[in-house]
C-alpha positions as CSV (number, residue, x, y, z in Angstrom):
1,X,9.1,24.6,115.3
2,X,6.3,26.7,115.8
3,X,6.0,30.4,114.7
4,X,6.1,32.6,117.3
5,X,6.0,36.0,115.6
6,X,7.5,39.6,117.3
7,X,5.9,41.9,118.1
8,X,7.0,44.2,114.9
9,X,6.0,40.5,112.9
10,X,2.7,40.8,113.6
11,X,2.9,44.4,113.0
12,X,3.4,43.3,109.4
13,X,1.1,40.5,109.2
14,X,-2.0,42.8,110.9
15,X,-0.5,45.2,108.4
16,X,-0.8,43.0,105.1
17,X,-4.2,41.6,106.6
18,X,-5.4,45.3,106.8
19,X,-4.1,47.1,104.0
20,X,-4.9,44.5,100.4
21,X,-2.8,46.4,98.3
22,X,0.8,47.7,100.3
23,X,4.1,47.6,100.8
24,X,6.2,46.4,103.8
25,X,10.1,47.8,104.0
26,X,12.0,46.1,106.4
27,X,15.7,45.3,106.2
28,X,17.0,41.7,105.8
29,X,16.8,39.1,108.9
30,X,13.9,40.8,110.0
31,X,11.4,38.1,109.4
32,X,9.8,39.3,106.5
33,X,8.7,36.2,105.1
34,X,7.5,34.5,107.9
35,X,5.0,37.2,108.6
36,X,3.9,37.7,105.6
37,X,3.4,33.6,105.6
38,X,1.4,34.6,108.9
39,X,-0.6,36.4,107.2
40,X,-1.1,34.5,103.7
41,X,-2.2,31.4,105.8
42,X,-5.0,33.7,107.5
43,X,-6.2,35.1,104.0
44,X,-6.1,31.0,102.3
45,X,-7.9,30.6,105.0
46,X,-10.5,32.9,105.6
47,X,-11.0,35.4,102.7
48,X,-10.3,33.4,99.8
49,X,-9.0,29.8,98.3
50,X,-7.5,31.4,95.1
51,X,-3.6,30.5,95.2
52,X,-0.9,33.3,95.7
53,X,1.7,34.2,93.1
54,X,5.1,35.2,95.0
55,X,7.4,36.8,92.7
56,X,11.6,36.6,93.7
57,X,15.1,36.4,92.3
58,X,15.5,32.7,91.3
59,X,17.2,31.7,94.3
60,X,14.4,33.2,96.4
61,X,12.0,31.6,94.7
62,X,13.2,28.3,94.6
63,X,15.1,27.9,98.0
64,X,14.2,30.8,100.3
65,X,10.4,30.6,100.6
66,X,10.0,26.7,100.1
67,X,12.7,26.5,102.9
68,X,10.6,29.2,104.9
69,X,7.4,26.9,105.0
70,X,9.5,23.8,105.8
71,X,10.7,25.6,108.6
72,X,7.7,26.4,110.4
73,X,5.1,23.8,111.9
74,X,2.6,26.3,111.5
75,X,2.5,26.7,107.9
76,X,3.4,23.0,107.6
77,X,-0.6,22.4,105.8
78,X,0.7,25.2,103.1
79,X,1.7,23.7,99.9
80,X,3.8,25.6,98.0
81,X,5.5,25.4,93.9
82,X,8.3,26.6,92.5
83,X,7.6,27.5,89.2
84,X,11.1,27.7,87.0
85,X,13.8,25.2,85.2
86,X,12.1,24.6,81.6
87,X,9.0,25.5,80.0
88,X,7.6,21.8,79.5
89,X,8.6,21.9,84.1
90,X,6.9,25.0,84.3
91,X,3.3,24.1,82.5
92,X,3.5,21.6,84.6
93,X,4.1,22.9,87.7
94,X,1.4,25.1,86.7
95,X,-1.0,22.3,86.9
96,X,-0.4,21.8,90.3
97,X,-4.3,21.4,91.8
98,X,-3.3,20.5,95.3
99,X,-0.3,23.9,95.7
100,X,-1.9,27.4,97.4
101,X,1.3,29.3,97.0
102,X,3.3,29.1,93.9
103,X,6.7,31.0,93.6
104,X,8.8,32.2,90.3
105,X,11.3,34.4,89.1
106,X,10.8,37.8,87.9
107,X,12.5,36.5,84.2
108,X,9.7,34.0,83.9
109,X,6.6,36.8,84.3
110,X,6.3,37.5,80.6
111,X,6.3,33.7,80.0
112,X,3.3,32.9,82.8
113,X,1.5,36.2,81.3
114,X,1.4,34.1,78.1
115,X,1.0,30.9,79.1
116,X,-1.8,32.2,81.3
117,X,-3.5,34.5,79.3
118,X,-6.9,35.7,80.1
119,X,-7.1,32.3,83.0
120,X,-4.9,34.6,85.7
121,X,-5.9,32.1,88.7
122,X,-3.8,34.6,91.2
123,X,-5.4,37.0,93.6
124,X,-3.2,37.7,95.7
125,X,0.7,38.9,94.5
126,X,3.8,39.3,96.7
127,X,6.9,40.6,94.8
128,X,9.6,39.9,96.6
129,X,12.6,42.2,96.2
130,X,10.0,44.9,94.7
131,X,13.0,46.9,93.6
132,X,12.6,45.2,90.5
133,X,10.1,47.1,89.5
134,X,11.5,50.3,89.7
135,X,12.1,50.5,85.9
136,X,8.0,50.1,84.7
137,X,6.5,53.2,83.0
138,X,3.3,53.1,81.2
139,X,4.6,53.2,77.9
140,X,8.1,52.1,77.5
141,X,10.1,50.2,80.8
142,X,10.8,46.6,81.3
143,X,9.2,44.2,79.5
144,X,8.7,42.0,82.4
145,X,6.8,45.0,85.0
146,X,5.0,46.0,81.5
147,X,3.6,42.1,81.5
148,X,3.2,42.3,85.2
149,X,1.2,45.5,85.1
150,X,-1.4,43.8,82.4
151,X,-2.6,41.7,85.4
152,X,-3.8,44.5,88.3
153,X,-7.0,44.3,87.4
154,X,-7.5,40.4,88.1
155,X,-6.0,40.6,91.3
156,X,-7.4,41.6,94.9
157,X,-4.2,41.5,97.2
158,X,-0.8,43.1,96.1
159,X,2.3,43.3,98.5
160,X,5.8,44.4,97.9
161,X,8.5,43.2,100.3
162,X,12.0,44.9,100.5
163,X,15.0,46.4,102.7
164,X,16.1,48.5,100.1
165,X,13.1,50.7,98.2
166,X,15.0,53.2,96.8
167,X,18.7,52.4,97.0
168,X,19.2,54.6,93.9
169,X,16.9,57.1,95.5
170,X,13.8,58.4,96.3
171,X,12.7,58.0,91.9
172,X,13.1,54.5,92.4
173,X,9.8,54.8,94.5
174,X,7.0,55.4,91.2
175,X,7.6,52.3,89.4
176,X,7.0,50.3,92.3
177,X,4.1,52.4,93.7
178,X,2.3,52.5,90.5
179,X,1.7,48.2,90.7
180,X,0.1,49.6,94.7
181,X,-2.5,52.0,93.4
182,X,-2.0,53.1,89.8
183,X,-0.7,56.6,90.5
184,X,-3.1,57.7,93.1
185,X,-0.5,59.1,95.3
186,X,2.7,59.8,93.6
187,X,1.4,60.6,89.9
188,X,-0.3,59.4,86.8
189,X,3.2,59.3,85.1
190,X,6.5,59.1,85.7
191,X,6.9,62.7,84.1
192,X,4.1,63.9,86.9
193,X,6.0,62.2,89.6
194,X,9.1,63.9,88.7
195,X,7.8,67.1,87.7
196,X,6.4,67.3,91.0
197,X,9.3,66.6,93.1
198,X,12.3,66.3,91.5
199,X,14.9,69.0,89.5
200,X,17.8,68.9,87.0
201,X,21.3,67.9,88.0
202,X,24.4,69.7,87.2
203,X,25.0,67.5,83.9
204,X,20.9,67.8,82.7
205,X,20.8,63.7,82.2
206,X,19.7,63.0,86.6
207,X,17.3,64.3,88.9
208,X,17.5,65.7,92.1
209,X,14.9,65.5,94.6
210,X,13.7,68.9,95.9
211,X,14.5,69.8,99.2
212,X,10.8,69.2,100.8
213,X,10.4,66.2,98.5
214,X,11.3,63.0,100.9
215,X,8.7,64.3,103.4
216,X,6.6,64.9,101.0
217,X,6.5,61.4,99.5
218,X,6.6,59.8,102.5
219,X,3.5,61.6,103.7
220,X,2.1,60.2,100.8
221,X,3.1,57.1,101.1
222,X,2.3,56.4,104.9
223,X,-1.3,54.9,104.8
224,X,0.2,52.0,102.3
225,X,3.9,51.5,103.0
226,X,5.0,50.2,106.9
């Protein structure tokens, strides 16, 4: 079957295509892969024969995407690898010449940040589920987002995908931002970010968004996040 994208599809896709380094939120069953697939086949195509790195919960890197490609008659010339199971399955999946997309859970990034080392083949990054970044900070956080971080530099596209950016609320948003443009727009540090726009609860140990502080960060975060 052919891909026939909506109108708000190709919103995305022209989005991604313009913006290298953004995030897309858009709620499930909207078509988020297949438009960012739109898109990723334009910049394999055109801009640059590096492969792309898409990052997902397990099942969503092994069945969801793969399935996504097979799908669709127009992406049927994109190869795509899962990179999981084992590590002697994962080197060699790694060694796949002929792949341009290659897909792995987030619980295998500090294993491919090693294995890879300083040879980070991956220009272009999609996290799927982005959410799973919420928890980096630039000096303590997950270990997996801390291994991801280490790799910004080497890379010219990066694109978050998720329904659900903040679903623990609006300090869920710096963690994920920071991987978009390093602090530009919501704060060097977490510390800035919430000492900017964010208070004290009753009990001292939560925050609590001041009252101008959604608009605020959405105004900030227009010109990068659709």
């Amino acid at each position: 079957m052919k891909f026939t994208p909506r109108a708000y599809q190709t919103l995305i896709r022209d989005f991604i295509l313009n913006t290298p380094r953004c995030a897309i939120w858009a709620g499930m069953g909207l078509g988020k892969s297949a438009a960012s697939l739109s898109a990723l086949d334009i910049i394999l195509s055109v801009e640059s024969k590096a492969p792309v790195l898409i990052i997902a919960p397990l099942r969503v890197a092994q069945s969801t995407w793969p399935a996504e490609i097979a799908k669709w008659s127009s992406f049927a010339h994109l190869e795509i690898q899962t990179i999981t199971g084992d590590a002697p399955t994962r080197m060699a999946a790694l060694k796949n010449k002929n792949a341009q997309i290659f897909t792995i859970n987030y619980e295998n990034i500090v294993w491919l940040r090693e294995a890879l080392g300083t040879r980070w083949p991956f220009r272009t990054v999609i996290c799927d589920e982005s959410t799973k970044l919420k928890s980096f900070r630039l000096r303590q956080g997950g270990k997996r987002a801390q291994a991801l971080a280490q790799i910004i530099p080497h890379t010219d596209r990066w694109i978050h995908l998720t329904g659900t950016p903040c679903s623990n609320g609006l300090v869920d948003l710096w963690g994920q931002q920071y991987f978009l443009d390093q602090g530009q727009r919501l704060g060097k540090s977490y510390s800035a970010f919430t000492d900017r726009w964010f208070r004290p609860d009753w009990s001292g140990f939560g925050l609590v968004p001041l009252p101008h502080a959604q608009k605020a960060i959405e105004e900030s975060l227009s010109d990068i996040c659709l």
